[in-house]
Z-matrix of the N, CA and C atoms (Angstrom, degrees):
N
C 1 1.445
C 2 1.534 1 109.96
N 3 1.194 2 115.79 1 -29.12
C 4 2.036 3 117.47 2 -164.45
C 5 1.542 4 86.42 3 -80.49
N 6 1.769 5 129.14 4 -50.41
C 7 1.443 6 125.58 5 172.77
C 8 1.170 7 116.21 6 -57.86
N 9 0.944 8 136.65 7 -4.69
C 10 1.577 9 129.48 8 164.64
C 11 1.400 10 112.08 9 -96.83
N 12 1.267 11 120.03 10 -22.86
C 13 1.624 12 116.26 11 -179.97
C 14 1.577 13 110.53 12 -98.49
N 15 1.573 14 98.63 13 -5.44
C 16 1.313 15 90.00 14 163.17
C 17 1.489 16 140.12 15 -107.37
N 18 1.644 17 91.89 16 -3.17
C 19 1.485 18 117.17 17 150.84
C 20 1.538 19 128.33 18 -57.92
N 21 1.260 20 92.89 19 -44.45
C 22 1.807 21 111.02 20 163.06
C 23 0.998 22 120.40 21 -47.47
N 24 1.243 23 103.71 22 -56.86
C 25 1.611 24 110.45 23 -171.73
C 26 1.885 25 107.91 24 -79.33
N 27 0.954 26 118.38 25 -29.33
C 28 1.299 27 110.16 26 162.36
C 29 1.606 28 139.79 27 -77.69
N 30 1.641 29 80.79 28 -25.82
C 31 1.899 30 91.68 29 167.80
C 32 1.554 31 111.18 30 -49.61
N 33 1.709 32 110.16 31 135.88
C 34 1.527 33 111.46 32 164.73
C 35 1.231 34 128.09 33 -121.10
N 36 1.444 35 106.51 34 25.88
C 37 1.600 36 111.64 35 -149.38
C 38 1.513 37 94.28 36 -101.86
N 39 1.218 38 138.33 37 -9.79
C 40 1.174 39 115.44 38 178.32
C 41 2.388 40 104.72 39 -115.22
N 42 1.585 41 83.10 40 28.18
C 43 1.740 42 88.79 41 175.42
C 44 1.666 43 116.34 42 -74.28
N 45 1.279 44 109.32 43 -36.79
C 46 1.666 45 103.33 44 175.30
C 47 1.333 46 120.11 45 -64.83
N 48 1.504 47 119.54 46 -33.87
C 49 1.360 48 110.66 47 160.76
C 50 1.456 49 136.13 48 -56.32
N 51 1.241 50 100.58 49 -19.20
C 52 1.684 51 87.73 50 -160.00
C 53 1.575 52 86.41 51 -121.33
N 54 1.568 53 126.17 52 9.16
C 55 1.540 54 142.17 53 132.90
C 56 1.342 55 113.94 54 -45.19
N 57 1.526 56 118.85 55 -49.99
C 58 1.351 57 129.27 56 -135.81
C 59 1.925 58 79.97 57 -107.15
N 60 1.063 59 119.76 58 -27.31
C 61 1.705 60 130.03 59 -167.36
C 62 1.879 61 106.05 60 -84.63
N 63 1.239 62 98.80 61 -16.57
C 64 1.829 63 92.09 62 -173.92
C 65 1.866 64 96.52 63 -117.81
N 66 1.566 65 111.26 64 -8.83
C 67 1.414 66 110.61 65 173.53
C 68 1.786 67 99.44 66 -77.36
N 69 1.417 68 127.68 67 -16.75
C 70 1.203 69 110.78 68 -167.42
C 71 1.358 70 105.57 69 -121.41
N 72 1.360 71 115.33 70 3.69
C 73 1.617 72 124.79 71 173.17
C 74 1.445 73 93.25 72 -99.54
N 75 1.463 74 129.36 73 -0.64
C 76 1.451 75 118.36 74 171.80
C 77 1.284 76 101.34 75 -96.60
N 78 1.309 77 125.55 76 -47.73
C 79 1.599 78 139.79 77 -174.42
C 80 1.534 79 98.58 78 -56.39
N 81 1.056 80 117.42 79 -42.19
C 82 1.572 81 110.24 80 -163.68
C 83 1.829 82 96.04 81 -87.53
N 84 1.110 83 135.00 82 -21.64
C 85 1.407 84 131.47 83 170.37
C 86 1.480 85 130.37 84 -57.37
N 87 1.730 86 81.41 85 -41.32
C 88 1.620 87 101.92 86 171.65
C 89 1.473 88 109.68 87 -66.99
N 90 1.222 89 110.19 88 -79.77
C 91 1.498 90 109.86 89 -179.12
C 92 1.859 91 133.20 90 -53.73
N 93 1.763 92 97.23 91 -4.15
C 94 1.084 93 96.73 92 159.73
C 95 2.270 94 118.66 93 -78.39
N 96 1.322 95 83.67 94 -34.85
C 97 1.313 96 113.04 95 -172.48
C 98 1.699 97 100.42 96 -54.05
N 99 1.642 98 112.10 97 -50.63
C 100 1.561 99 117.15 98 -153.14
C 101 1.932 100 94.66 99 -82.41
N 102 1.556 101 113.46 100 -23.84
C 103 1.750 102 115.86 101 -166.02
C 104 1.401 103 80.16 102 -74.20
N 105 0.723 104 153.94 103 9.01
C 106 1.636 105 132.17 104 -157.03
C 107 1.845 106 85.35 105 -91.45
N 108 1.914 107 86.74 106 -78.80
C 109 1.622 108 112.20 107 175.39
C 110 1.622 109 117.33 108 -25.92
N 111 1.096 110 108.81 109 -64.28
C 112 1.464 111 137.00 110 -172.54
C 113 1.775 112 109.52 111 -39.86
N 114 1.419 113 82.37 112 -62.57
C 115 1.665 114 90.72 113 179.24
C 116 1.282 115 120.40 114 -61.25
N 117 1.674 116 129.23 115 -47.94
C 118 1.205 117 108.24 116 174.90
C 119 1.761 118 116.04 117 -62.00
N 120 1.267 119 115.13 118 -13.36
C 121 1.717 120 120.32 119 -177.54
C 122 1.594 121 94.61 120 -56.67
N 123 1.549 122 98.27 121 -54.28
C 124 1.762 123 98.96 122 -149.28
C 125 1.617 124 97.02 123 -84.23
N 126 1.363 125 129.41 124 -10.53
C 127 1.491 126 141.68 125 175.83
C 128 1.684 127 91.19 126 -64.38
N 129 1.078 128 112.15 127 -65.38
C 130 1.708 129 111.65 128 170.92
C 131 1.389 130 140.15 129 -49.48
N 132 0.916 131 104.79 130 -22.92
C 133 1.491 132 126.67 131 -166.66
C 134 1.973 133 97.02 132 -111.09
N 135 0.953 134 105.08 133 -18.62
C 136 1.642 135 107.67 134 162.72
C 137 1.575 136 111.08 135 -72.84
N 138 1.891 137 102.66 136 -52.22
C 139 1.487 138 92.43 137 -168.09
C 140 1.490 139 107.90 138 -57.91
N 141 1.418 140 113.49 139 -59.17
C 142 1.486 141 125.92 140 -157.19
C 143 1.521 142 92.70 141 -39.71
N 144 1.446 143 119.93 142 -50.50
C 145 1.945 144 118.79 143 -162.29
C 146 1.717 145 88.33 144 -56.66
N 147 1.784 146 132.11 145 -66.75
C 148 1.124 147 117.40 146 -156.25
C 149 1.723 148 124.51 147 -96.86
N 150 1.546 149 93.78 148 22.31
C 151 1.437 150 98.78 149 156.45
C 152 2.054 151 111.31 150 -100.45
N 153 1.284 152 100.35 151 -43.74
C 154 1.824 153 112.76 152 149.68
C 155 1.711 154 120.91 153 -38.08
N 156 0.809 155 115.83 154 -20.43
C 157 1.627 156 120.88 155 176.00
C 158 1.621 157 93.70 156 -127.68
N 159 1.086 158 142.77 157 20.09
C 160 1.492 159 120.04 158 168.00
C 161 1.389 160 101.36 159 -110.53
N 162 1.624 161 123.75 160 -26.59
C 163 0.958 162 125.89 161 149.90
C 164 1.647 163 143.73 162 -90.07
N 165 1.107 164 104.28 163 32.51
C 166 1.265 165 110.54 164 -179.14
C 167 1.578 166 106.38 165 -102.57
N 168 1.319 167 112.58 166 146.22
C 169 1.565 168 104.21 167 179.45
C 170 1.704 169 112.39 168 -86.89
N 171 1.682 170 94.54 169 163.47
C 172 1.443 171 98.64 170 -152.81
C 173 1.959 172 85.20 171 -98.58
């Protein structure tokens, strides 16, 4: 049993995955984090354009 857990513990073959698994559970945190911000920016930046063209003469 201690040779098998110490095989474990030395095994590295399944390290890039679960490398590759917290690089995209970080990526996806962020960009959940930044749509939040973003949207009310670009929610704003919509009105101003179609209140800017509702008054503009034709």
């Amino acid at each position: 049993m201690k040779t098998f857990f110490k095989c474990l513990w030395q095994d590295t073959q399944g390290q890039d995955l679960v490398e590759y698994a917290l690089m995209v559970g970080l990526v996806s945190v962020v960009a959940v984090a930044s749509i939040g911000s973003l949207g009310t920016q670009i929610s704003t930046i919509f009105s101003k354009v179609t209140s800017t063209l509702s008054t503009a003469p034709l």
